[in-house]
N, C-alpha and C positions, 0 to 999 in steps of 0.2 A: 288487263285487257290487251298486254302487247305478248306477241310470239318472241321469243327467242328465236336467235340465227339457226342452231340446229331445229326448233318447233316447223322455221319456215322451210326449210330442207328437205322436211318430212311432209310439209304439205306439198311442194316442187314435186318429189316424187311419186306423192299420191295423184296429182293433177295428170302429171307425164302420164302414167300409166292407165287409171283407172276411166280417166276422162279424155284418152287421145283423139275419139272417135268428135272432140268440138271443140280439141283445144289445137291453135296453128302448129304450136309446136312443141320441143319436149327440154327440160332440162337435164342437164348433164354437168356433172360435179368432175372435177379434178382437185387433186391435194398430190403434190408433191412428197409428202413426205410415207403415203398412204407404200403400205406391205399387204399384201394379201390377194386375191380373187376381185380382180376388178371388172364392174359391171355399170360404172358411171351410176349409180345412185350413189345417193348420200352416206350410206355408211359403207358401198366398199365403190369411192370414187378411183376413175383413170389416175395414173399417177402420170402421164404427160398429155399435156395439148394436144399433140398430136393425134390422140388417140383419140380426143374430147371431139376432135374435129371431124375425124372420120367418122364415127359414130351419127353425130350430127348431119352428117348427109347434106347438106346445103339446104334445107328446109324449114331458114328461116327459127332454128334452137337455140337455145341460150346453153355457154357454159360458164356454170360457176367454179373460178379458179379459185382457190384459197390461195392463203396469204403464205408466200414463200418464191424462192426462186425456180426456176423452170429453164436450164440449160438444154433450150433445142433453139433452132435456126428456123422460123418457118416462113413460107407465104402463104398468105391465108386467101384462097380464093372464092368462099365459098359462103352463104348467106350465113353467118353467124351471128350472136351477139356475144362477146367474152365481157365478162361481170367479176367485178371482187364482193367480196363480206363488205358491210358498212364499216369504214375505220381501217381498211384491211388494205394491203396492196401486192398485185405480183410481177414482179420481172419478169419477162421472158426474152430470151438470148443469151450470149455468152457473156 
């Protein structure tokens, strides 16, 4: 009866997308360690903040960082929530 971290990943990106038209706002994944075509869903997340942010828009998105370091300088000005994995945590700065 319980999801897994990636089951809920995959429900985040169903919700973002499928339900945007009543849901406030959207999730957005980030993994530092991700290579590939990044599109801020869960299996090909931004691979920096920064990008999680922009993306985000200020309207009030959550981004899940995975668990790892993240070498960027940022100010964040903009309605976000940044969220880890349960158990998980991320550095961001130098």
């Amino acid at each position: 009866s319980r999801m897994t971290e990636r089951q809920l990943d995959r429900w985040a990106d169903a919700a973002s997308t499928n339900s945007s038209d009543v849901c406030d706002g959207q999730t957005h994944f980030v993994d530092a360690g991700f290579n590939g075509v990044e599109t801020g869903r869960s299996s090909n997340p931004y691979n920096r903040v920064a990008e999680g942010i922009v993306a985000a828009g200020g309207g009030g998105d959550i981004l899940m960082i995975r668990t790892g370091i993240y070498r960027e300088n940022l100010t964040i000005s903009a309605q976000v929530t940044l969220r880890t994995p349960l158990g998980g945590s991320a550095r961001i700065g130098d």
